[in-house]
The first five atom37 places (N, CA, C, CB, O) and aatype in JSON, in Angstrom:
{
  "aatype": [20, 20, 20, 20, 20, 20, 20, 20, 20, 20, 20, 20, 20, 20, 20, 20, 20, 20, 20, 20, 20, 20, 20, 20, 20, 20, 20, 20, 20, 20, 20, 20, 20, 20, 20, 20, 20, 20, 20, 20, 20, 20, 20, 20, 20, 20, 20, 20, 20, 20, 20, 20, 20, 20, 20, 20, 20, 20, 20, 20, 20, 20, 20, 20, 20, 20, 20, 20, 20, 20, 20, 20, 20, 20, 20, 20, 20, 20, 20, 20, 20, 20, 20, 20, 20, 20, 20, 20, 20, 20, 20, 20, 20, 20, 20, 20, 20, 20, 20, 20, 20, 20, 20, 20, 20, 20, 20, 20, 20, 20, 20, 20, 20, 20, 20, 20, 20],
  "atom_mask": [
    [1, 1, 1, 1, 1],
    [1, 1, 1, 1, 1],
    [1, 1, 1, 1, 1],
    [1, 1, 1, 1, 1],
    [1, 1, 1, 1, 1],
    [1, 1, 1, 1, 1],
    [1, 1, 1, 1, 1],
    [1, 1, 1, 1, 1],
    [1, 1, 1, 1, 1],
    [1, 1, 1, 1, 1],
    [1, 1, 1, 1, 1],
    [1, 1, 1, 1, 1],
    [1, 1, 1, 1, 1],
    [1, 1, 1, 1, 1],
    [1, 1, 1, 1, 1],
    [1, 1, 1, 1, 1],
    [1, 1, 1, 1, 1],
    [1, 1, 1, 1, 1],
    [1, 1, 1, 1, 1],
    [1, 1, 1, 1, 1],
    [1, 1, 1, 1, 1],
    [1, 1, 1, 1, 1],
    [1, 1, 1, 1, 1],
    [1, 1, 1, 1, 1],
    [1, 1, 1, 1, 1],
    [1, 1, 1, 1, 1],
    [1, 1, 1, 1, 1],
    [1, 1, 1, 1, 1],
    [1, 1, 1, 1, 1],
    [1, 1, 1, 1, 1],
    [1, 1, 1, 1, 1],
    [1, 1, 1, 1, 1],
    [1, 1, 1, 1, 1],
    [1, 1, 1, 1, 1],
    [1, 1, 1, 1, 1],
    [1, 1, 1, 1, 1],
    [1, 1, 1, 1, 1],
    [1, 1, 1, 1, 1],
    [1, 1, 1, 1, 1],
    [1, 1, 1, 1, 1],
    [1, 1, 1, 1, 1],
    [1, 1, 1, 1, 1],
    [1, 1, 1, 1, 1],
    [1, 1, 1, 1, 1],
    [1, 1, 1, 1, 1],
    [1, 1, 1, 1, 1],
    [1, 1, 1, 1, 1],
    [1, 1, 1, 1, 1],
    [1, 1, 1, 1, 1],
    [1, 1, 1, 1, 1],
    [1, 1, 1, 1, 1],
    [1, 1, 1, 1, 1],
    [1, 1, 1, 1, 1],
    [1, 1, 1, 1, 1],
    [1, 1, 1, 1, 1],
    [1, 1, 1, 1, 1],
    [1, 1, 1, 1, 1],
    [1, 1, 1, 1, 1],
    [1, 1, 1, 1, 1],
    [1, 1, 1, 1, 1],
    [1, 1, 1, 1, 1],
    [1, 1, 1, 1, 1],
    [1, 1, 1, 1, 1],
    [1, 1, 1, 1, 1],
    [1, 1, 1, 1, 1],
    [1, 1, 1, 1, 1],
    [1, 1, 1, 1, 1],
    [1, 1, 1, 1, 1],
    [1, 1, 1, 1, 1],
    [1, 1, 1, 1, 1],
    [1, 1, 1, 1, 1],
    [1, 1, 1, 1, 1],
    [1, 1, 1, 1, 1],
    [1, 1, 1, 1, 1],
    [1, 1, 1, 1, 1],
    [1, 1, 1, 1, 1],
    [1, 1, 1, 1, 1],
    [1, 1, 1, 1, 1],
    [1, 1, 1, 1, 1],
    [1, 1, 1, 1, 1],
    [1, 1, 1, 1, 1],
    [1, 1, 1, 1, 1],
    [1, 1, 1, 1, 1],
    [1, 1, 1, 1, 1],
    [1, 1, 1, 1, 1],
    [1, 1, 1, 1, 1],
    [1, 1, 1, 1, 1],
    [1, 1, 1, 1, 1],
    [1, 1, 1, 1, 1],
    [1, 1, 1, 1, 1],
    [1, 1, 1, 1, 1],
    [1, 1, 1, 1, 1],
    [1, 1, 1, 1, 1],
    [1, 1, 1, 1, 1],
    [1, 1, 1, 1, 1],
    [1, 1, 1, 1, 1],
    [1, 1, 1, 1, 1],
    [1, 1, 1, 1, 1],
    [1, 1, 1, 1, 1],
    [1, 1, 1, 1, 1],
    [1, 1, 1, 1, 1],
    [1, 1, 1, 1, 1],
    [1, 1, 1, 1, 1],
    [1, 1, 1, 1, 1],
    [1, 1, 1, 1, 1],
    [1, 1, 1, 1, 1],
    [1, 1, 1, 1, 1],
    [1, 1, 1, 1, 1],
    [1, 1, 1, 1, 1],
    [1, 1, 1, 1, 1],
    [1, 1, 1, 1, 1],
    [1, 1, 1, 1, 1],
    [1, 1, 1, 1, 1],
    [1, 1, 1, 1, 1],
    [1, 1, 1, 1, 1],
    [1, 1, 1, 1, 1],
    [1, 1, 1, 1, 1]
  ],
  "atom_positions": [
    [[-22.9, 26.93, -20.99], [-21.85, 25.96, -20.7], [-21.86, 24.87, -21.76], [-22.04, 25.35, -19.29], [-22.87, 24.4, -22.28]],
    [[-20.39, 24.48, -22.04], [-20.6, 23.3, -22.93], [-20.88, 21.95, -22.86], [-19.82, 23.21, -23.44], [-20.52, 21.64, -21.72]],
    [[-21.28, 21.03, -23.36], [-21.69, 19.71, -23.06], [-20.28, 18.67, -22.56], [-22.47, 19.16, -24.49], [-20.18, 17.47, -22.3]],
    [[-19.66, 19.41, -22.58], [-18.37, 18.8, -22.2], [-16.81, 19.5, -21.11], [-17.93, 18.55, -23.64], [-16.22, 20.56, -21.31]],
    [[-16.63, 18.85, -20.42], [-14.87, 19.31, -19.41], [-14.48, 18.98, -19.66], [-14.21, 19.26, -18.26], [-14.93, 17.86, -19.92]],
    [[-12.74, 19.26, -20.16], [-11.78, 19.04, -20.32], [-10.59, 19.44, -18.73], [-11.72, 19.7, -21.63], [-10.89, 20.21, -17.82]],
    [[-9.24, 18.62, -18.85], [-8.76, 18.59, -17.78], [-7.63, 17.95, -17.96], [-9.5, 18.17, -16.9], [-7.42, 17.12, -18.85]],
    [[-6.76, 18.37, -17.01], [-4.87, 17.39, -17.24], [-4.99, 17.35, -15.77], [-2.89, 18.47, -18.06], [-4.97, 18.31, -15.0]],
    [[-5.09, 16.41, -15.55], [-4.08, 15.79, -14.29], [-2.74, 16.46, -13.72], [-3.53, 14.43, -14.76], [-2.59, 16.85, -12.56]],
    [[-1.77, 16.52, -14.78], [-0.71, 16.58, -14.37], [0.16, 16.13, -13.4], [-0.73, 17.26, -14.35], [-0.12, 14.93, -13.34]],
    [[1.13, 16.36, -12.51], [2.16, 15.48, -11.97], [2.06, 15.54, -10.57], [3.54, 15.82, -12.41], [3.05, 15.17, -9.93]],
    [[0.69, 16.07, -9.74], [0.63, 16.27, -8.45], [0.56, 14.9, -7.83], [-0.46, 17.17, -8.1], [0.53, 13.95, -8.61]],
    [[0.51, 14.66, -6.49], [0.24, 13.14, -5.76], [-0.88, 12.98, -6.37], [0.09, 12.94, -4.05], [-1.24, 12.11, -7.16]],
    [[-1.54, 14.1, -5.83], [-3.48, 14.04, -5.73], [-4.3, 14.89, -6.42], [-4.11, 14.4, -4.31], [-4.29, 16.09, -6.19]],
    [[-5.06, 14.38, -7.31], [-6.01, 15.47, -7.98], [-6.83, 15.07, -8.36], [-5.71, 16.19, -8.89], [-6.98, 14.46, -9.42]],
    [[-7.81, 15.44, -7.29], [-9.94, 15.43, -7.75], [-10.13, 16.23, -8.54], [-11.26, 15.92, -6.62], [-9.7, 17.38, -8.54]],
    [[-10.82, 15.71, -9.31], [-11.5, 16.0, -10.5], [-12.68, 16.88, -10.07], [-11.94, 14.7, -11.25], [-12.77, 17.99, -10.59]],
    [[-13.57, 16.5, -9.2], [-14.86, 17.21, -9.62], [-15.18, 18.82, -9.6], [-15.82, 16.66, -8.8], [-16.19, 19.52, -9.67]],
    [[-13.97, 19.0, -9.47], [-14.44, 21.09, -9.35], [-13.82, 21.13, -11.05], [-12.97, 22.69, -7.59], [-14.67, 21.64, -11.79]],
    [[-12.83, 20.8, -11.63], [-12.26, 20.84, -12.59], [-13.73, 20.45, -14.13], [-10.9, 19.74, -12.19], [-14.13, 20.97, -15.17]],
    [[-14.01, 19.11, -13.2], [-14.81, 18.58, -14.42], [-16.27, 18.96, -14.36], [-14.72, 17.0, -14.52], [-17.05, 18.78, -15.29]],
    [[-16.57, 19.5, -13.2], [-17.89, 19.99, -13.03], [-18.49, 18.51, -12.77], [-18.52, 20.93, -14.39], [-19.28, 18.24, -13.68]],
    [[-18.36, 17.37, -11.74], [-18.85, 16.72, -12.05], [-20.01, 16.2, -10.7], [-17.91, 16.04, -12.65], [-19.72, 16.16, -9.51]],
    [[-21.21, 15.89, -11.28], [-22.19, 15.73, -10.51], [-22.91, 14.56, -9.98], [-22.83, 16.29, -10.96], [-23.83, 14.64, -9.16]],
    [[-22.54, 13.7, -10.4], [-22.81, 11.84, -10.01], [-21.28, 11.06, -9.61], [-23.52, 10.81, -11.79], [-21.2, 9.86, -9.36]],
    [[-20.2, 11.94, -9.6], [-19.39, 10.43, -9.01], [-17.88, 11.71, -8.55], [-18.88, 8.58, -10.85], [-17.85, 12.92, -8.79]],
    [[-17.22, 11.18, -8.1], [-15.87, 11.62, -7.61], [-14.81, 10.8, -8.0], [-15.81, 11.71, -6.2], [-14.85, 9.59, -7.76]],
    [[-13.85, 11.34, -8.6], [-12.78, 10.66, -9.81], [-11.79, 11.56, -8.64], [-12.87, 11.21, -12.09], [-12.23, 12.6, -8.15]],
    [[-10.79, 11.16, -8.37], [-9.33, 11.53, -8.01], [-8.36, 10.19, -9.12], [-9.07, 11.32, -5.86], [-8.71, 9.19, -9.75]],
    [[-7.09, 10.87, -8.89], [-5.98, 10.62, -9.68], [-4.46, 10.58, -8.59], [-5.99, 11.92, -10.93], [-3.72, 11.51, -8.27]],
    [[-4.41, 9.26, -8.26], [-3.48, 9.77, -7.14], [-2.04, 8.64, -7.1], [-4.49, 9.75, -5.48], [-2.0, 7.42, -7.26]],
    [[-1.1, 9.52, -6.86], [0.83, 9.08, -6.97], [1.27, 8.79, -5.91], [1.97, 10.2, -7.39], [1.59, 9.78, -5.24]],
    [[1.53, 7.23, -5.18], [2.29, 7.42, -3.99], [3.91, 7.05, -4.41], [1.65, 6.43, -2.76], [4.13, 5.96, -4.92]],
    [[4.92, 7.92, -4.19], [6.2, 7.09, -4.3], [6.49, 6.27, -4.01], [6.97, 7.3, -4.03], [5.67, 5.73, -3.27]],
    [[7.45, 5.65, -4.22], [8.54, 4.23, -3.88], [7.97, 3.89, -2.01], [10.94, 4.9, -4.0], [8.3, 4.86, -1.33]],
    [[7.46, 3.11, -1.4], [7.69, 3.05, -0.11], [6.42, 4.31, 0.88], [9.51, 3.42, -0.03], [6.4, 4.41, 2.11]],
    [[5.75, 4.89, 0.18], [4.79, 5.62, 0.71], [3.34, 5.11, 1.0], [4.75, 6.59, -0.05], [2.72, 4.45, 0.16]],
    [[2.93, 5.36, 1.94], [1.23, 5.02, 1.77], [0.46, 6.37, 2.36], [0.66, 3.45, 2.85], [0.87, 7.38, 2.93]],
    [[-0.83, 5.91, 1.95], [-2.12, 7.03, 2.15], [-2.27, 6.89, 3.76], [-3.83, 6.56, 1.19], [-2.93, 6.06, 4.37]],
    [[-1.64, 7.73, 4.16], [-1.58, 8.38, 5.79], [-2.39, 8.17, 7.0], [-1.76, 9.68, 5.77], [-2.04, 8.39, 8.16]],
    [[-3.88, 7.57, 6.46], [-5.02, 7.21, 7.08], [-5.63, 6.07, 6.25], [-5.92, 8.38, 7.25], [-5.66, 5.86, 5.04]],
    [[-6.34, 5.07, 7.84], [-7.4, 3.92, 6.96], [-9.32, 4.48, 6.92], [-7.28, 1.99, 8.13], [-9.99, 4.52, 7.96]],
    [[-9.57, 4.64, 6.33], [-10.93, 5.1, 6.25], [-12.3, 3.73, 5.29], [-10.64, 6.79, 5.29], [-12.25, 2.61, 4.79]],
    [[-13.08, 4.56, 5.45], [-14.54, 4.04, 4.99], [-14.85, 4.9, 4.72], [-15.52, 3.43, 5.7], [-14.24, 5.94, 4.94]],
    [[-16.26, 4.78, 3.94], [-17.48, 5.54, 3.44], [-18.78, 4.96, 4.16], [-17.62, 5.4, 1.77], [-19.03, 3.79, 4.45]],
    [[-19.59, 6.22, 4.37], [-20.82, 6.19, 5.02], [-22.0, 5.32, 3.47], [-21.24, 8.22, 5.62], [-23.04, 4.72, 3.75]],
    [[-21.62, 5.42, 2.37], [-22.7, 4.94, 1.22], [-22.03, 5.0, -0.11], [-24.09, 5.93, 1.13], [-22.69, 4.46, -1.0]],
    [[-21.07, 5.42, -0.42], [-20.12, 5.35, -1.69], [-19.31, 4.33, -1.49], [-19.26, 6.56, -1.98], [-18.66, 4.09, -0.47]],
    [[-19.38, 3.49, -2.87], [-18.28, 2.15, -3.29], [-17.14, 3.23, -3.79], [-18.93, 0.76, -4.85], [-17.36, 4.43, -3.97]],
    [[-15.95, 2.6, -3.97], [-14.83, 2.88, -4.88], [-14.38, 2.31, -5.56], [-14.03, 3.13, -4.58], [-13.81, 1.34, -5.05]],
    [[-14.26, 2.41, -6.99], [-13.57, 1.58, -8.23], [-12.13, 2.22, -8.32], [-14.47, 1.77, -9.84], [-11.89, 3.4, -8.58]],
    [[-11.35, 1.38, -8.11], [-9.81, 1.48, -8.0], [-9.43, 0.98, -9.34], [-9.09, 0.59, -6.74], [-9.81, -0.16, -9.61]],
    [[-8.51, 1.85, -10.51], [-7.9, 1.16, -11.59], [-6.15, 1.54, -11.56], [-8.72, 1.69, -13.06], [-5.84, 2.73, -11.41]],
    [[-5.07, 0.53, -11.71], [-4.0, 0.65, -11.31], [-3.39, 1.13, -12.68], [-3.5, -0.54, -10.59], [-3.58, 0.39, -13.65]],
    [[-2.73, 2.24, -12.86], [-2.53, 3.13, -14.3], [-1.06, 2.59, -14.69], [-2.56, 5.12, -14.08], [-0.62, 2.38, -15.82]],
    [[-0.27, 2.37, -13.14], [1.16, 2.07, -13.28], [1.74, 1.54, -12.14], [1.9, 3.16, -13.63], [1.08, 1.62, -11.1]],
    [[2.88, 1.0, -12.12], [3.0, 0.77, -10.62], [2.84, -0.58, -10.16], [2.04, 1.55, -9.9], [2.18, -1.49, -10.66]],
    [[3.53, -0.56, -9.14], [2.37, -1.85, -7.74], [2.73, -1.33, -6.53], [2.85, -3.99, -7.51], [3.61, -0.5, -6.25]],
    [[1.72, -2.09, -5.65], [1.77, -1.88, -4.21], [0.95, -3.02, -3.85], [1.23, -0.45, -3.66], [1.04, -4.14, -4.36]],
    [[-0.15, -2.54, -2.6], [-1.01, -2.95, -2.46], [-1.96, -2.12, -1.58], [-0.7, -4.0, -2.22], [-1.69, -1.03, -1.09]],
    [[-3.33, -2.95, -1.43], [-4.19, -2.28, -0.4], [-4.66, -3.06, 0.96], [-5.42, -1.88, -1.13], [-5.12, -4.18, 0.73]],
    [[-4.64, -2.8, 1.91], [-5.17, -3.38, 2.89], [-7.02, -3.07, 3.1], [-4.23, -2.9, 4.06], [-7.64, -2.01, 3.08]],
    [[-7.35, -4.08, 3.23], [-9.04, -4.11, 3.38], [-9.18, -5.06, 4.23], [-9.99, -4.45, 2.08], [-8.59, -6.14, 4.35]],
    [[-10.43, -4.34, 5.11], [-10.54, -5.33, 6.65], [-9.41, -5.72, 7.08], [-11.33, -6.72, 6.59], [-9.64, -6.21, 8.19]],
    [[-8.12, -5.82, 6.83], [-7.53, -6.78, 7.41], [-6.84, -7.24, 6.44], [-8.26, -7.65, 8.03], [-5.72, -7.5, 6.88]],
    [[-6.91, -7.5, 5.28], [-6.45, -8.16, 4.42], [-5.49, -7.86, 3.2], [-7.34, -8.53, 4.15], [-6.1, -7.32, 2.27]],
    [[-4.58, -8.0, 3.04], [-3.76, -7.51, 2.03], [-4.16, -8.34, 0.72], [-2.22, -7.64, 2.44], [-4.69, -9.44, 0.61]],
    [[-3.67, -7.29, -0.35], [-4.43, -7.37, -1.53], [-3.09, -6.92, -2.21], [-5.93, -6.45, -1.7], [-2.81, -5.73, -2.01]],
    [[-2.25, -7.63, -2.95], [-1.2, -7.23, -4.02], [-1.92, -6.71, -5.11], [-0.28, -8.4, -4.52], [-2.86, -7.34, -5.59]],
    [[-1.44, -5.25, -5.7], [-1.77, -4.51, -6.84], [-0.76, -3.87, -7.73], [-2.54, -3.6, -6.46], [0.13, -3.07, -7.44]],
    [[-1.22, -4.63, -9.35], [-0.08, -4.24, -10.32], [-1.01, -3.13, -11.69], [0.75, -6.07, -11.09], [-2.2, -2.84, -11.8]],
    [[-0.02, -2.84, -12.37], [-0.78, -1.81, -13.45], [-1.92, -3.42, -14.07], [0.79, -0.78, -15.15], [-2.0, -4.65, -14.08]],
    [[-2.53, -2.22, -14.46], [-4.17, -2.99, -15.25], [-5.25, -3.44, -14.35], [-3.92, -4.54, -16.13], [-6.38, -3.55, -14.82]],
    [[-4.95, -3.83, -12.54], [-5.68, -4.03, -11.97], [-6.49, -3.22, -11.89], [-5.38, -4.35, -11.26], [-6.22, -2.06, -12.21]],
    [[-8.32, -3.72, -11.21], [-9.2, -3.15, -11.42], [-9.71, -3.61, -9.64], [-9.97, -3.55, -12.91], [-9.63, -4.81, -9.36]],
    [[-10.12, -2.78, -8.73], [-10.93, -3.32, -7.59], [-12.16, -2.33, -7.01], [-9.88, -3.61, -6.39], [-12.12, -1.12, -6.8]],
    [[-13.32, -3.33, -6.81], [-14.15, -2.24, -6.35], [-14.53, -2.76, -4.52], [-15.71, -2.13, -7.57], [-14.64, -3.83, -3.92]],
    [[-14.62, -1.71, -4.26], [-14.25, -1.91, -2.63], [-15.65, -1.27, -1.85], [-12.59, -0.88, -2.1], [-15.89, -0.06, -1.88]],
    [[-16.48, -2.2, -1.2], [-17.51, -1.27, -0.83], [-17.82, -0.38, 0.21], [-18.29, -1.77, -0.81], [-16.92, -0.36, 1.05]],
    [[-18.69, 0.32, 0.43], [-18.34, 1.53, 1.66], [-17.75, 0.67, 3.15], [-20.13, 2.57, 2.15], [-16.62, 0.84, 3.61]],
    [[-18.28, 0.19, 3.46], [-18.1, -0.21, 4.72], [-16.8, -0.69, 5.05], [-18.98, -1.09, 5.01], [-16.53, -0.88, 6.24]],
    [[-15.86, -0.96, 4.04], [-14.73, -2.06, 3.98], [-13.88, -0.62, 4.83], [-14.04, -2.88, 2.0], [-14.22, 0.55, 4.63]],
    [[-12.97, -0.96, 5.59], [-12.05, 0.0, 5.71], [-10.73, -0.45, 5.28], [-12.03, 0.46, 6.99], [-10.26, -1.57, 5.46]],
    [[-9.99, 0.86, 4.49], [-9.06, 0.48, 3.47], [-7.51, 1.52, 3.58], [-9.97, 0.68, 1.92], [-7.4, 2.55, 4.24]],
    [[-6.89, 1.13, 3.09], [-5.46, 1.55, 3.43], [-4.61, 1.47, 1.8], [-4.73, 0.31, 4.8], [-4.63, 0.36, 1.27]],
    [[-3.97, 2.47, 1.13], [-3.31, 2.04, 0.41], [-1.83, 2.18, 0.74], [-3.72, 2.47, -0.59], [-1.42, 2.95, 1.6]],
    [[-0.92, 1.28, -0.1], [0.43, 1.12, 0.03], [1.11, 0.88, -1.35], [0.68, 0.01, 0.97], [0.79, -0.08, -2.05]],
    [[2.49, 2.17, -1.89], [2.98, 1.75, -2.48], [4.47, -0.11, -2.5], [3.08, 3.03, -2.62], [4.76, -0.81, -1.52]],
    [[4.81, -0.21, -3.48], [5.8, -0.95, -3.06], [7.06, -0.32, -2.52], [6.07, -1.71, -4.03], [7.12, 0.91, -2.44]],
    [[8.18, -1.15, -2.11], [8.85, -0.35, -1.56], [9.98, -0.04, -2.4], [9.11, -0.76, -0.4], [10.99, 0.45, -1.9]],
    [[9.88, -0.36, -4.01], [11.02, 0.19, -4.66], [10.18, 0.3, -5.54], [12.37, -0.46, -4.89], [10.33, -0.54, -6.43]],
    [[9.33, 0.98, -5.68], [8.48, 1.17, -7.06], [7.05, 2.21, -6.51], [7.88, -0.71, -7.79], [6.52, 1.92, -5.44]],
    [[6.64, 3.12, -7.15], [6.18, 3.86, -7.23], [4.35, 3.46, -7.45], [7.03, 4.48, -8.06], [4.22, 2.33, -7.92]],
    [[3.3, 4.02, -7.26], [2.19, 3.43, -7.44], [1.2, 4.51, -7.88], [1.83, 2.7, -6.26], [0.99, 5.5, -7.18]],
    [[0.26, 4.21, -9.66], [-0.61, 5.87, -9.97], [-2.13, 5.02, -10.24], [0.12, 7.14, -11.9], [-2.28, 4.23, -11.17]],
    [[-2.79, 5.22, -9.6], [-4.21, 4.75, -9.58], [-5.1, 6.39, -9.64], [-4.54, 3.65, -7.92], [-4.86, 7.6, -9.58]],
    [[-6.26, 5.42, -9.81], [-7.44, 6.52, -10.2], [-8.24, 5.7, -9.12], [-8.19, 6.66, -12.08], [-7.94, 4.66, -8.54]],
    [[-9.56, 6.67, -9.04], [-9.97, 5.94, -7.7], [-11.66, 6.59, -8.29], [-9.02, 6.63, -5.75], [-11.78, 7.73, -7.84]],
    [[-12.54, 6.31, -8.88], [-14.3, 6.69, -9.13], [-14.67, 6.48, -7.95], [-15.32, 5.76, -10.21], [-14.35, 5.36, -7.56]],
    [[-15.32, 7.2, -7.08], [-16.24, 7.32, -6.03], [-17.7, 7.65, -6.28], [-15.75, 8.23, -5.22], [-17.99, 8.75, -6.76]],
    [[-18.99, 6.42, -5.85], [-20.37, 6.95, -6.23], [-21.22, 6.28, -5.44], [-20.78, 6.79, -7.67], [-20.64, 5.47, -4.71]],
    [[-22.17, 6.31, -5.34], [-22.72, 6.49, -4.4], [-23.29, 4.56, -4.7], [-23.75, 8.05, -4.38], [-23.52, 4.31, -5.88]],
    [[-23.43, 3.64, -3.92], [-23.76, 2.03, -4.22], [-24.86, 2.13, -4.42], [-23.54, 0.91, -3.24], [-25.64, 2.71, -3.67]],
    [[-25.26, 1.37, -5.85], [-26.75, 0.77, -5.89], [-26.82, 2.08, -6.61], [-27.83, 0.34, -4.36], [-27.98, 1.98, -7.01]],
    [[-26.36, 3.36, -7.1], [-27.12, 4.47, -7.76], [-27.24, 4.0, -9.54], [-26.14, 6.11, -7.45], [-27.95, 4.61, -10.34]],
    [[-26.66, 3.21, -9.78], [-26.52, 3.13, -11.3], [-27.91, 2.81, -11.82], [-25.42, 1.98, -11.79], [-28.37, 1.71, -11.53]],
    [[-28.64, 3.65, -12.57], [-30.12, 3.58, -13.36], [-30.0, 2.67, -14.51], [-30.65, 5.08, -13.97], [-31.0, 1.99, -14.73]],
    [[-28.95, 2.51, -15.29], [-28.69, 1.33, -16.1], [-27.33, 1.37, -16.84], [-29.81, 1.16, -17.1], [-26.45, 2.23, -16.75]],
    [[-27.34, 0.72, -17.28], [-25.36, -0.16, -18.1], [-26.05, 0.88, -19.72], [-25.19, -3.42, -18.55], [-27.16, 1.17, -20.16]],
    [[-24.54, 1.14, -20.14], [-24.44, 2.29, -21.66], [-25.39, 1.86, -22.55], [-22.87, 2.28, -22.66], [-26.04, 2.63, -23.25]],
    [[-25.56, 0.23, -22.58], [-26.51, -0.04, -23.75], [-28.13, 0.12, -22.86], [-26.15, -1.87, -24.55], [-29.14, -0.12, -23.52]],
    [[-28.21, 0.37, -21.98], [-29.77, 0.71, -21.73], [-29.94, 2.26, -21.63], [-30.35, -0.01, -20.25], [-31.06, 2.77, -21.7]],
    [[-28.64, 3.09, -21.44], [-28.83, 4.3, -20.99], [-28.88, 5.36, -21.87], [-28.0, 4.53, -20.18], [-29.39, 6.42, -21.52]],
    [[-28.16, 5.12, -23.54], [-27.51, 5.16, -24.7], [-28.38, 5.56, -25.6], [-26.93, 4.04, -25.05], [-29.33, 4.78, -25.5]],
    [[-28.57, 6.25, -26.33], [-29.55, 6.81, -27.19], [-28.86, 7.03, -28.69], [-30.09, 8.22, -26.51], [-28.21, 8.05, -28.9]],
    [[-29.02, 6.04, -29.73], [-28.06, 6.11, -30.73], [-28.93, 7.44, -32.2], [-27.76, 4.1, -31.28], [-29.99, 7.65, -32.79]],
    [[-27.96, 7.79, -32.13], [-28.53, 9.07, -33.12], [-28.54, 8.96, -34.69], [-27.63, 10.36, -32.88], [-28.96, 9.9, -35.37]]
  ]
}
């Protein structure tokens, strides 16, 4: 196998990555709600945070309770326990990526982990 996956997204709502990318420390989805749509269910995680990055779009997310306006470039990390809801706007469309991993697993940041050749 090679040291590397390659992969397109392409134009679906929803598409996890990790069977595609072979991937073994985190869960990457890629996900499209239209104009006026939201994610169908509010959920949590039993021990995985989520890093939310907004690609295009706005909406927002509901957490605990709380609404949270989201435009392209935003960045949010949301921790397991929070229970969360997303929502596009209602005349505008919303494409986020969403990293899922497990809290507290990170062994160190690129410059400690990094081995320059």
């Amino acid at each position: 196998m090679k040291n590397y996956a390659k992969t397109n997204a392409g134009a679906e709502n929803r598409v996890e990555l990790h069977d595609q990318l072979f991937l073994t420390g985190a869960e990457i989805s890629v996900n499209r709600l239209p104009a006026g749509a939201n994610v169908p269910f509010v959920h949590f995680h039993k021990s995985n945070e989520e890093i939310y990055g907004i690609l295009s779009g706005s909406g927002y997310v509901e957490i605990d309770g709380e609404k949270i306006e989201l435009v392209t470039g935003d960045w949010l990390k949301i921790a397991p326990a929070a229970r969360r809801q997303f929502f596009a706007s209602k005349d505008l469309s919303i494409t986020y990526v969403c990293i899922q991993v497990k809290e507290y697993s990170l062994g160190g940041f690129t410059a400690d982990d990094a081995i320059v050749c």
